[in-house]
SEZA-444596 format. One line per 3 residues: number of its first residue (from 1); for each residue x, y, z of N, C-alpha, C. Coordinates in nm, 2 decimals. Example, Ala and Ser with C-alpha at 12.3 -4.5 7.8 and 13.67 -1.06 7.14 Angstrom:
1> 1.32 -0.57 0.78 1.23 -0.45 0.78 1.32 -0.33 0.78 ~ 1.28 -0.22 0.71 1.37 -0.11 0.71 1.29 0.00 0.79
This chain:
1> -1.84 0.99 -0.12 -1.82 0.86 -0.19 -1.93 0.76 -0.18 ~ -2.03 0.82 -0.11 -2.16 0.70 -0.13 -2.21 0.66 -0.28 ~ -2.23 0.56 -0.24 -2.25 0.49 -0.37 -2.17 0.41 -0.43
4> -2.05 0.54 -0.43 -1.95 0.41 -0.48 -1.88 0.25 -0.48 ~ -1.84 0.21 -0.55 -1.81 0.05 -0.51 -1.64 0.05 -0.60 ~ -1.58 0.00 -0.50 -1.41 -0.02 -0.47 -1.39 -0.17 -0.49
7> -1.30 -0.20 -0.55 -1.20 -0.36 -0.54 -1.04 -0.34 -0.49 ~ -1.05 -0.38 -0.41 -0.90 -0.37 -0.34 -0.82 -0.53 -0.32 ~ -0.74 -0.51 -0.42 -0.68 -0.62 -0.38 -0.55 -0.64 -0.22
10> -0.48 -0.71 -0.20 -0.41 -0.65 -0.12 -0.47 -0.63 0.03 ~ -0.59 -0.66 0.05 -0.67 -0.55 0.13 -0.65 -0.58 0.28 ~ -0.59 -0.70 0.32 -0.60 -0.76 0.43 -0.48 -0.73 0.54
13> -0.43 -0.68 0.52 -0.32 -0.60 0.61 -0.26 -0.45 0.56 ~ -0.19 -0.38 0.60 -0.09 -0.29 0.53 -0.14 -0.16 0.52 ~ -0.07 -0.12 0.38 -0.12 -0.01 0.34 -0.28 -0.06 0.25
16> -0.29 -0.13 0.17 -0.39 -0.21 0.14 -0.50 -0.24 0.23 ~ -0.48 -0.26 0.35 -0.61 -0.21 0.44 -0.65 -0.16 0.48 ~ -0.51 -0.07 0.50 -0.57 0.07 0.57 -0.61 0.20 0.43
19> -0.63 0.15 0.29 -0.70 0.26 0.19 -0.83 0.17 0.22 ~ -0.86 0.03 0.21 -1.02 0.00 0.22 -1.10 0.04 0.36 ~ -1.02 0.05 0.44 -1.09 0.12 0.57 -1.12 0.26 0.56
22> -1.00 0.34 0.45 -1.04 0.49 0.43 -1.18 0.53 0.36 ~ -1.15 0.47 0.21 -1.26 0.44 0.16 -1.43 0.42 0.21 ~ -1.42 0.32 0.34 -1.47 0.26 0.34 -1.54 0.42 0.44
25> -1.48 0.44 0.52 -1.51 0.58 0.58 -1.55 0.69 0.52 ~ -1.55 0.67 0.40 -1.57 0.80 0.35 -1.70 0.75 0.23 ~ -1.77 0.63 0.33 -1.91 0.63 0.23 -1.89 0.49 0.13
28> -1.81 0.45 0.08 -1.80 0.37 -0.04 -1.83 0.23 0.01 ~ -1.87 0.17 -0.09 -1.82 0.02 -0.08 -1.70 -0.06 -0.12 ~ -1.71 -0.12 -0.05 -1.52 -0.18 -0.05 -1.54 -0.34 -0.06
31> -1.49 -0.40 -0.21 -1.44 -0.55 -0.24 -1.34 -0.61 -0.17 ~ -1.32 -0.62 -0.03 -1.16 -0.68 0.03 -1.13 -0.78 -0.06 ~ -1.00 -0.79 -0.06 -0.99 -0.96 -0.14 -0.80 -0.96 -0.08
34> -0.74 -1.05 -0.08 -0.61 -1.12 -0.03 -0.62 -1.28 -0.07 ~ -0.49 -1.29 -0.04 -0.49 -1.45 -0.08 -0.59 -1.54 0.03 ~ -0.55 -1.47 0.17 -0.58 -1.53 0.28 -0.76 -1.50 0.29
37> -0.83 -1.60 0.24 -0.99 -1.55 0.25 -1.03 -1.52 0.37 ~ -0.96 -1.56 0.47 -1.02 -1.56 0.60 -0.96 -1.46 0.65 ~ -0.86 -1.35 0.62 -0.82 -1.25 0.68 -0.88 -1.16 0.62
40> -0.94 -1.14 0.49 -1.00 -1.05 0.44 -1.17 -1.01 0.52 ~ -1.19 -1.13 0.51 -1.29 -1.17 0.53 -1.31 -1.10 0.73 ~ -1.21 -1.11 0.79 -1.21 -1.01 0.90 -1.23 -0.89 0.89
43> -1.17 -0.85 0.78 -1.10 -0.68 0.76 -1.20 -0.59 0.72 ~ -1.32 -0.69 0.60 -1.47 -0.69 0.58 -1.57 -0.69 0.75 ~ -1.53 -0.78 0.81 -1.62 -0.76 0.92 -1.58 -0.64 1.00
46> -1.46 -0.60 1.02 -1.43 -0.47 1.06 -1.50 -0.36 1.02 ~ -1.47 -0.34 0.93 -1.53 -0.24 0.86 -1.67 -0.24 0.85 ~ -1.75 -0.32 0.87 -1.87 -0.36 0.91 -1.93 -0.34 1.05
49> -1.84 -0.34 1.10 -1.86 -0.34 1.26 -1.84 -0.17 1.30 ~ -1.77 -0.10 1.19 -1.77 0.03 1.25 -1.85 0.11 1.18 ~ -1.95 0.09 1.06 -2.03 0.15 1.03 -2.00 0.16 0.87
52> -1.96 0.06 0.83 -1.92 0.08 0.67 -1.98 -0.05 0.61 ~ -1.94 -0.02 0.43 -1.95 -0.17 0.35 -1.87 -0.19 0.33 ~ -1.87 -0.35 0.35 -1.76 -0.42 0.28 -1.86 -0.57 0.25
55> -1.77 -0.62 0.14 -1.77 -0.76 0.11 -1.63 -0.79 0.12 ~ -1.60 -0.92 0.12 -1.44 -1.02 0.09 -1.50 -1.09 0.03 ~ -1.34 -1.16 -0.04 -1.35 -1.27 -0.11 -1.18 -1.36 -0.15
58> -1.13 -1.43 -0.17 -0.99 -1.47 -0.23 -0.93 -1.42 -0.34 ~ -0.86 -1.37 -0.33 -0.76 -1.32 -0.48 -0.64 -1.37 -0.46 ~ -0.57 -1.42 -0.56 -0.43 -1.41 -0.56 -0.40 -1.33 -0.69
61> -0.33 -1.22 -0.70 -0.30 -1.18 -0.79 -0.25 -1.26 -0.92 ~ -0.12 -1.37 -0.88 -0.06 -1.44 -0.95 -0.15 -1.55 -1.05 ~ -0.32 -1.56 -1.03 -0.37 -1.61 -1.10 -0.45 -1.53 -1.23
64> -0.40 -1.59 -1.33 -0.48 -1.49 -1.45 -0.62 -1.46 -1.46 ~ -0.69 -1.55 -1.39 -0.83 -1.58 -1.38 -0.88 -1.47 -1.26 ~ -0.81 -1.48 -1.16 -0.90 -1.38 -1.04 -0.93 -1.30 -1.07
67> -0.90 -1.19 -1.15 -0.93 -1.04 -1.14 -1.07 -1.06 -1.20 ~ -1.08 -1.12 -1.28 -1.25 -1.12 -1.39 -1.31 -1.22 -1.27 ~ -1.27 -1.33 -1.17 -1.35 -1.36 -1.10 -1.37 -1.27 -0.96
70> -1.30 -1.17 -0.96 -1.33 -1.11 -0.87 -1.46 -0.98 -0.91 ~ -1.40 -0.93 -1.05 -1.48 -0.85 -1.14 -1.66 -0.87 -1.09 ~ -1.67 -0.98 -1.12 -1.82 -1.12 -1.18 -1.85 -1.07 -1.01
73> -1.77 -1.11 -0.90 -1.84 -1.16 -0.78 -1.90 -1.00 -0.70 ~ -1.82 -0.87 -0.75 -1.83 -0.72 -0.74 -1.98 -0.70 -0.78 ~ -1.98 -0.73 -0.93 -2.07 -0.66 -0.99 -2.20 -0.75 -0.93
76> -2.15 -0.87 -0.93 -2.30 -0.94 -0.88 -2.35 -0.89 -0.72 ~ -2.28 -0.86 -0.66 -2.33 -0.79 -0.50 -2.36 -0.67 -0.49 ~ -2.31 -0.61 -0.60 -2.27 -0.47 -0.56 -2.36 -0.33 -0.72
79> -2.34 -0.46 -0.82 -2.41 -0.39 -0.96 -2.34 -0.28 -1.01 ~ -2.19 -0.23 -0.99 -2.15 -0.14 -1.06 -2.01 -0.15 -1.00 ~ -1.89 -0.11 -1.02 -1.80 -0.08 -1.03 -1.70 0.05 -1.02
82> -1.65 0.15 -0.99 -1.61 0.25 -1.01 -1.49 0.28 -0.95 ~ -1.40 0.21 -0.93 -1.26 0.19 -0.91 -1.21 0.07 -0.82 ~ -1.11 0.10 -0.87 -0.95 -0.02 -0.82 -0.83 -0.01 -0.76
85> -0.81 -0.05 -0.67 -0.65 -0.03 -0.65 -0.60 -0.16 -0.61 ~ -0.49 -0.17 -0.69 -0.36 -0.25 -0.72 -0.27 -0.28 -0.60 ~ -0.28 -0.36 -0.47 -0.16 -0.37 -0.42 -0.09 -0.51 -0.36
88> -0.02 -0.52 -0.40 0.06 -0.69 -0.43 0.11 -0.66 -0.28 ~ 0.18 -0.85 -0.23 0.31 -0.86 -0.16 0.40 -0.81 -0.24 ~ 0.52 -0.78 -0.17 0.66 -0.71 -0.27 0.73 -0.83 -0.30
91> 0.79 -0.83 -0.43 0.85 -0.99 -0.45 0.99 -0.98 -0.36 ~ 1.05 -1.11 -0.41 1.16 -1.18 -0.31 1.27 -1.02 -0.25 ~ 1.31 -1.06 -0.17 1.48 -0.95 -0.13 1.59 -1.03 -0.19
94> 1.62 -0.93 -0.24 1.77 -1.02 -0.25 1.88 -0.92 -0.37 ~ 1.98 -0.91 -0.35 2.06 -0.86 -0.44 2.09 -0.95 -0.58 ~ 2.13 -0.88 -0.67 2.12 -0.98 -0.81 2.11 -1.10 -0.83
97> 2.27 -1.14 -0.77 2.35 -1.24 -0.78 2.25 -1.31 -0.66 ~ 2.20 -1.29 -0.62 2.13 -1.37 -0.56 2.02 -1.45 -0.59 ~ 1.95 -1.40 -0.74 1.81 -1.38 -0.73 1.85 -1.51 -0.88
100> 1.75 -1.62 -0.88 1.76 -1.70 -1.05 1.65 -1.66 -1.08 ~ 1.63 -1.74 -1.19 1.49 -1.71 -1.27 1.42 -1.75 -1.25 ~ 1.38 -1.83 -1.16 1.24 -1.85 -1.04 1.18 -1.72 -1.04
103> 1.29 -1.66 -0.95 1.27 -1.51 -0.88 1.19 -1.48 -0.97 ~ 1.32 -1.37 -1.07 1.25 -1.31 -1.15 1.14 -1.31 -1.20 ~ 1.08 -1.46 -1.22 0.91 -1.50 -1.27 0.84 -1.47 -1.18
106> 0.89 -1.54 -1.04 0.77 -1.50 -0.96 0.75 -1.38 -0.91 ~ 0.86 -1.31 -0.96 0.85 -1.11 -0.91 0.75 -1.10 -1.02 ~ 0.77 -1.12 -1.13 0.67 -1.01 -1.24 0.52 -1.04 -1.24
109> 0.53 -1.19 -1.17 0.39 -1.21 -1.17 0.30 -1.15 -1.09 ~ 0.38 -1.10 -0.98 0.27 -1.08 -0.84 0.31 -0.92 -0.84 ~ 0.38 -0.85 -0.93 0.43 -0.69 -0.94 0.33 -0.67 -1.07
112> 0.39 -0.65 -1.19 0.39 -0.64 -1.30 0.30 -0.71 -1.37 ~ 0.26 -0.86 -1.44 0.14 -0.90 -1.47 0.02 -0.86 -1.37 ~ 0.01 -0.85 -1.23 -0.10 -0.88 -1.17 -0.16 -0.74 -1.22
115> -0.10 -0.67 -1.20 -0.18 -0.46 -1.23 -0.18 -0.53 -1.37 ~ -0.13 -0.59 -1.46 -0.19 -0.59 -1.59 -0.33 -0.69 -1.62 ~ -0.36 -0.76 -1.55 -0.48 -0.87 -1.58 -0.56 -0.79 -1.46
118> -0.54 -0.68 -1.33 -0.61 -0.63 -1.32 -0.74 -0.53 -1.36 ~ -0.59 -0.43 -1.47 -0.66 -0.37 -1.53 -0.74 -0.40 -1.66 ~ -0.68 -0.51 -1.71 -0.77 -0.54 -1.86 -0.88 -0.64 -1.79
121> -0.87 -0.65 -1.66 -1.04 -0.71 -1.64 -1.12 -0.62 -1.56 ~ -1.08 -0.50 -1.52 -1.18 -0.38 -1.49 -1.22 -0.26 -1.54 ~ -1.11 -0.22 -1.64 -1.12 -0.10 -1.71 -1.27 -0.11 -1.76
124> -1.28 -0.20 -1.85 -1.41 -0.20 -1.99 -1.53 -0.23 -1.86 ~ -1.48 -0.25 -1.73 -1.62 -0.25 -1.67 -1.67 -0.13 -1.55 ~ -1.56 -0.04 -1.58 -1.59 0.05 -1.47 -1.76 0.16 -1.49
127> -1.84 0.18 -1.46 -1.90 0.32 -1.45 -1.87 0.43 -1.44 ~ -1.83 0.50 -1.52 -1.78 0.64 -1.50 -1.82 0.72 -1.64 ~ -1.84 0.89 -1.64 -1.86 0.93 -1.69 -1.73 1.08 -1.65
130> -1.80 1.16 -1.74 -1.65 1.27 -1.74 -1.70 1.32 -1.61 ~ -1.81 1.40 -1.55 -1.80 1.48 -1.46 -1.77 1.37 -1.30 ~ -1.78 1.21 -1.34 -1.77 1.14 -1.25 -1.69 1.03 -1.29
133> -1.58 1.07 -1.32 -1.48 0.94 -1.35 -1.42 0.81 -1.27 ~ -1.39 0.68 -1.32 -1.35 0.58 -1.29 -1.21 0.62 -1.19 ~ -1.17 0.54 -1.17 -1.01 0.52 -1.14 -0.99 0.38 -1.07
136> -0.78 0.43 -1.16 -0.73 0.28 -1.12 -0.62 0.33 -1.03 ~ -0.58 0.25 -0.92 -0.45 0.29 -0.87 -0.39 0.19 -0.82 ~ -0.25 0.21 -0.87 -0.15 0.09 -0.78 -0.07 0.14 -0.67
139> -0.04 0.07 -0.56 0.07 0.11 -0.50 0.17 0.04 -0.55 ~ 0.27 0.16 -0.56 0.42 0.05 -0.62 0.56 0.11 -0.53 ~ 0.62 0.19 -0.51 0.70 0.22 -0.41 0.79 0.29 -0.43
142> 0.88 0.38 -0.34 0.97 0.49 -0.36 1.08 0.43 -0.43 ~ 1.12 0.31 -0.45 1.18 0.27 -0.58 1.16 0.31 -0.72 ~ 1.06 0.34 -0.74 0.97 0.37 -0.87 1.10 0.50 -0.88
145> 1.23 0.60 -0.81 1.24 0.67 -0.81 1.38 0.68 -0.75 ~ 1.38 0.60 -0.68 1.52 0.60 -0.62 1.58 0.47 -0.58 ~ 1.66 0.41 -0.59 1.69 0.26 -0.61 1.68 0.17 -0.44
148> 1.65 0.12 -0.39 1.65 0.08 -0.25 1.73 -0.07 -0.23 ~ 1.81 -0.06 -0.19 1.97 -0.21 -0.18 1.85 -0.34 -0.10 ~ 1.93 -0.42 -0.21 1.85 -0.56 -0.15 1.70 -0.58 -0.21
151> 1.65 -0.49 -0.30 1.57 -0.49 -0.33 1.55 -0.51 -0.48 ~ 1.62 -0.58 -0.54 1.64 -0.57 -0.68 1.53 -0.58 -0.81 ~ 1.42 -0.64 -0.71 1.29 -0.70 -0.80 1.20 -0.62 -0.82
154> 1.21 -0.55 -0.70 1.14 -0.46 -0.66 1.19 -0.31 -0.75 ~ 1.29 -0.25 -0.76 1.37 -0.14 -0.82 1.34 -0.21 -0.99 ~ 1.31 -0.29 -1.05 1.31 -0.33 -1.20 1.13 -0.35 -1.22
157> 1.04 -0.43 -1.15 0.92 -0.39 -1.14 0.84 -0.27 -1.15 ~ 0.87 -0.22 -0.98 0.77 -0.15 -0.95 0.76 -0.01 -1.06 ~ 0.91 0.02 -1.11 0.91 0.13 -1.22 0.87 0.12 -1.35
160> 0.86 -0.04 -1.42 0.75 -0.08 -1.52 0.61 -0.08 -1.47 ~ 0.58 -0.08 -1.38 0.40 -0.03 -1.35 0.41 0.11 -1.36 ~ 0.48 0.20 -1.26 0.51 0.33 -1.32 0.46 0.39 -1.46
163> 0.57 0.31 -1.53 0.55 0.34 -1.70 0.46 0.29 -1.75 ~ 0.38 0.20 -1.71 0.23 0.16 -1.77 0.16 0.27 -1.75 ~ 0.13 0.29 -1.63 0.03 0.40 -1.57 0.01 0.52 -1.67
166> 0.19 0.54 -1.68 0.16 0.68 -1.75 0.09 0.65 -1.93 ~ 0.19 0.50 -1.93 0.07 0.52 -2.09 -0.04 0.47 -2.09 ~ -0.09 0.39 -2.00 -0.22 0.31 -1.99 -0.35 0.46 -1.93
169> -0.28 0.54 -1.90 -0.39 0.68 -1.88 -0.43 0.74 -2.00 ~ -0.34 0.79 -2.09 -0.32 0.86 -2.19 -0.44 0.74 -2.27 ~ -0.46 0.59 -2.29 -0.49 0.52 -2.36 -0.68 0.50 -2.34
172> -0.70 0.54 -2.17 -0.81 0.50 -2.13 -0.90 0.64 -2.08 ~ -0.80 0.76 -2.09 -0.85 0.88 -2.13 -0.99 0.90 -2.14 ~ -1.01 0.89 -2.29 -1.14 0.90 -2.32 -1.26 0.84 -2.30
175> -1.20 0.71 -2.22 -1.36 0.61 -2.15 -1.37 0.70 -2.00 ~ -1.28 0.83 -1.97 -1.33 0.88 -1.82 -1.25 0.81 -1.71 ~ -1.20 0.76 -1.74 -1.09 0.64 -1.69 -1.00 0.72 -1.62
178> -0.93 0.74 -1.48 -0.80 0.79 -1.44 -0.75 0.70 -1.37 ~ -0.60 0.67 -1.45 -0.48 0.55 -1.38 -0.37 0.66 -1.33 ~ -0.34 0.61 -1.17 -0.23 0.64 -1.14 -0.17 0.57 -1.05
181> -0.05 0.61 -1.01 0.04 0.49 -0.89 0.06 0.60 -0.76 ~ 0.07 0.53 -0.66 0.13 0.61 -0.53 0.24 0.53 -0.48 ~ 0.33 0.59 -0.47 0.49 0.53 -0.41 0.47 0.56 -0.29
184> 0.46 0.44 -0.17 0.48 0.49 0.00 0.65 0.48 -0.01 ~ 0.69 0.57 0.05 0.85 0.57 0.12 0.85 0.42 0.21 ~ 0.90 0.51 0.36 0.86 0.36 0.49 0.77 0.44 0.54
187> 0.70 0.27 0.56 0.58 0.31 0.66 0.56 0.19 0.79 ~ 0.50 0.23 0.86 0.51 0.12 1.00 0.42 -0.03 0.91 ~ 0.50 -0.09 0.85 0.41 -0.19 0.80 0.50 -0.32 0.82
190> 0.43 -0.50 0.78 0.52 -0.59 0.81 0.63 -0.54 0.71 ~ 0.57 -0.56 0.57 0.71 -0.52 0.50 0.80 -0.44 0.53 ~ 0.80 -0.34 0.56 0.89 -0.25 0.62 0.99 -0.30 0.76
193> 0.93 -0.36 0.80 0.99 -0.48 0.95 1.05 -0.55 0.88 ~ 1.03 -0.66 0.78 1.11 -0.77 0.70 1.23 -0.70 0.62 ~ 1.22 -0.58 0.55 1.33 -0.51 0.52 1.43 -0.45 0.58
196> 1.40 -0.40 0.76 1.46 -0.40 0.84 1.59 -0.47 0.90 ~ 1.50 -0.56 0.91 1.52 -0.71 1.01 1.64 -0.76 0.88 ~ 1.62 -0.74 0.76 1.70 -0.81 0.65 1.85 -0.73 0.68
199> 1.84 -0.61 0.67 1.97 -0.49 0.67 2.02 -0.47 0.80 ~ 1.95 -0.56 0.91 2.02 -0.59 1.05 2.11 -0.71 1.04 ~ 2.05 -0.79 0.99 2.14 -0.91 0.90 2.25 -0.92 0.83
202> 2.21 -0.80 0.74 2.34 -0.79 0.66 2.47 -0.71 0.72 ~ 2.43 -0.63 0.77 2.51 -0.49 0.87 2.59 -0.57 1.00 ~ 2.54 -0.66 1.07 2.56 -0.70 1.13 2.52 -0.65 1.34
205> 2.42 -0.55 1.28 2.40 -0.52 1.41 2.27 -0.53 1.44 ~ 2.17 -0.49 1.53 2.04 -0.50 1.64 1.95 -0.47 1.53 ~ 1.79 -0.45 1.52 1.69 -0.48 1.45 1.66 -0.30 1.45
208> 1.68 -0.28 1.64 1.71 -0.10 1.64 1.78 -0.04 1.53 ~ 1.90 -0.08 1.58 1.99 0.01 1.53 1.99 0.01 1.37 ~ 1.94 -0.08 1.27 1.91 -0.05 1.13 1.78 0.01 1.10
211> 1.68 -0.01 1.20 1.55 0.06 1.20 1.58 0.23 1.23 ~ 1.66 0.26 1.32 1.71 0.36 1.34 1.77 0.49 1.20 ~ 1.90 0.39 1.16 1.95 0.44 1.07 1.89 0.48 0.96
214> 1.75 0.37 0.89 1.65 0.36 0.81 1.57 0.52 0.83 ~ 1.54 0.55 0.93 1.48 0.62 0.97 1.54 0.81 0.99 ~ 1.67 0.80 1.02 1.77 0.87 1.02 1.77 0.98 0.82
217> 1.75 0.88 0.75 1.72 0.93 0.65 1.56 0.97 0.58 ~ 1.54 1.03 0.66 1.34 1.12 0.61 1.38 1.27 0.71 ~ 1.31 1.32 0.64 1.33 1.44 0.69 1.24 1.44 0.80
220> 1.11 1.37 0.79 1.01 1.44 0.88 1.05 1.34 1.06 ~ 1.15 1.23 0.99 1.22 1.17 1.16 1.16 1.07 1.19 ~ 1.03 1.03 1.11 0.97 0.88 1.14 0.92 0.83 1.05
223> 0.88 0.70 1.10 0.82 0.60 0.98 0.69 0.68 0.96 ~ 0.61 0.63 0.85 0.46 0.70 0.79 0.36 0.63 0.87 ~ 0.24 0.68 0.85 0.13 0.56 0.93 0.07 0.54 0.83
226> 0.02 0.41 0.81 -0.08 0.40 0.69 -0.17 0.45 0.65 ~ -0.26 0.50 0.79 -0.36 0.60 0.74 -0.31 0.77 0.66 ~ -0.18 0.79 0.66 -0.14 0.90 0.59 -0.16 0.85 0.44
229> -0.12 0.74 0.39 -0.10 0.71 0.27 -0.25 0.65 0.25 ~ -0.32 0.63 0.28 -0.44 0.63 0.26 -0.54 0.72 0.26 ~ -0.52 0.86 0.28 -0.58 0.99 0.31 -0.54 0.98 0.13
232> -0.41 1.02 0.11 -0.36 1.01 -0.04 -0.43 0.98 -0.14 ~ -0.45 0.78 -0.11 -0.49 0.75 -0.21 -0.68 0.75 -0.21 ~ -0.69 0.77 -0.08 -0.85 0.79 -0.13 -0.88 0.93 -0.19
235> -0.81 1.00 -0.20 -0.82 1.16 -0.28 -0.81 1.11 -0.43 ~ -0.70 1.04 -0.48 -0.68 0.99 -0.61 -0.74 0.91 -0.68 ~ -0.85 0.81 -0.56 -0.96 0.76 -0.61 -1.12 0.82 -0.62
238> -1.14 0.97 -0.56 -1.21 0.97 -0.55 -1.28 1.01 -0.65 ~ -1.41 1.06 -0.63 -1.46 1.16 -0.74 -1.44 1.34 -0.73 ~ -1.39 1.36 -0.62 -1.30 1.47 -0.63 -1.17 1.49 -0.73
241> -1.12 1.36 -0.77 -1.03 1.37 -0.86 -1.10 1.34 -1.02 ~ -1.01 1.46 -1.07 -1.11 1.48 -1.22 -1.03 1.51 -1.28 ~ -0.89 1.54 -1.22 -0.78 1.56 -1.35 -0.65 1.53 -1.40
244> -0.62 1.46 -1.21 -0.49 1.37 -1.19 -0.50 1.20 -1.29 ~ -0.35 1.21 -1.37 -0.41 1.09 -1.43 -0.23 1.09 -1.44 ~ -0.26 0.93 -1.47 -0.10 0.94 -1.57 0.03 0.97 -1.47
247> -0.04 1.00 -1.30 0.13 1.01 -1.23 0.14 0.95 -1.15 ~ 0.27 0.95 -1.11 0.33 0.85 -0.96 0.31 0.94 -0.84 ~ 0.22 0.93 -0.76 0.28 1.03 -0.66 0.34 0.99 -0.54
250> 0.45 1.02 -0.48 0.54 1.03 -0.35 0.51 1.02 -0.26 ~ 0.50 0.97 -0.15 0.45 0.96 -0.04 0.54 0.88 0.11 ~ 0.61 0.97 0.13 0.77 0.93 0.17 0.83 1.04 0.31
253> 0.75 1.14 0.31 0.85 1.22 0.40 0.90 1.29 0.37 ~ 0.95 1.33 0.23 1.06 1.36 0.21 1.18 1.30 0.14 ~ 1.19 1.14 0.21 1.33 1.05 0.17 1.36 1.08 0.04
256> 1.29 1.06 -0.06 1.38 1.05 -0.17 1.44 1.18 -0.22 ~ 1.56 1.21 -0.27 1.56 1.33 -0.30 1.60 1.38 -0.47 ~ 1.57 1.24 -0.52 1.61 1.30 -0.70 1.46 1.28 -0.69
259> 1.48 1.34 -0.87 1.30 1.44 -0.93 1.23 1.25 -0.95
């Protein structure tokens, strides 16, 4: 992947840091960007410090403007572009009746609009050609697939990115372009802690004992590491990928068990 140049939003914790650190290992240059400039801005010096590139800079997804100013600030350091990946905070928890129309806005903005104003401000600027194609990728999550309680914003979003992907591939095809999503199951991440900690709440018992139970359902017996789901998606971005387009793929253990 030398040569290459990456925009990662998301990049400053998670699964989101741990694909710019893969990346970043496997030769590429890496755009960090998060709301937090100054934790990106670490995650860049890391990655620096172990023998890689990186730049940072501030994104918030929820602003319509970032992605083209993030676009502008890439090309100007870096002179070319050749993939993206998509990864938001997950919006609010909460079951229906819980959630008003705040919610709901501020879910679609930081799910659903943000992969949309990312991609119409990097597609028309990627480099790629057929034997060396672009790519876009979101993380969106094993909801995309199987419904997860307490998570309502998340189960109605993450599966409209889904269904972009698969038409927004078919549409960007012929510019050499490959869009796809990766669904993590659980993985040792904060979010996965705050969804815990939520279903110890509601259950009524220890932080264990719902982490437990959470866990109880994967076949392989534990949470994921991020660097597994980052092995993943740096395959799907690379230029070894030339013909994956258009799909969600699983990355869970096991857990989910419908198609």
């Amino acid at each position: 992947m030398q040569g290459r140049v990456y925009l990662v939003t998301g990049g400053s914790s998670g699964l989101g840091r741990a694909v710019a650190e893969e990346l970043a290992r496997r030769g590429a240059t890496v755009m960090v960007t998060s709301r937090d400039a100054g934790r990106a801005a670490a995650v860049a010096q890391a990655i620096r410090e172990a023998g890689g590139q990186a730049d940072s800079m501030a994104l918030d997804v929820r602003d319509p403007s970032a992605p083209r100013r993030a676009l502008e600030e890439t090309l100007a350091r870096r002179g070319a572009l050749h993939g993206a990946l998509f990864n938001s905070g997950g919006p609010r928890l909460g079951s229906f009746f819980e959630l008003a129309d705040e919610d709901w806005l501020s879910g679609l903005e930081v799910t659903l609009l943000g992969f949309v104003r990312l991609a119409r401000a990097v597609i028309p600027a990627f480099t790629a050609r057929e034997d060396a194609p672009a790519h876009l990728l979101a993380i969106v999550s094993s909801s995309v697939k199987e419904g997860i309680d307490n998570l309502t914003l998340s189960n109605a979003y993450r599966p409209a990115i889904a269904a972009l992907v698969r038409s927004l591939a078919r549409e960007v095809a012929p510019r050499h372009v490959l869009v796809n999503a990766i669904a993590p199951g659980r993985f040792d991440t904060e979010r996965v802690r705050e969804l815990d900690l939520a279903a110890a709440r509601r259950a009524g018992v220890s932080f264990e004992e719902a982490r437990n139970a959470a866990i109880a359902r994967i076949p392989l017996g534990r949470l994921g590491r991020p660097e597994e789901l980052a092995r993943v998606a740096a395959f799907l971005l690379s230029p070894e990928n030339t013909y994956v387009t258009g799909q969600t793929v699983l990355v869970d253990g096991g857990m989910v068990r419908g198609l």
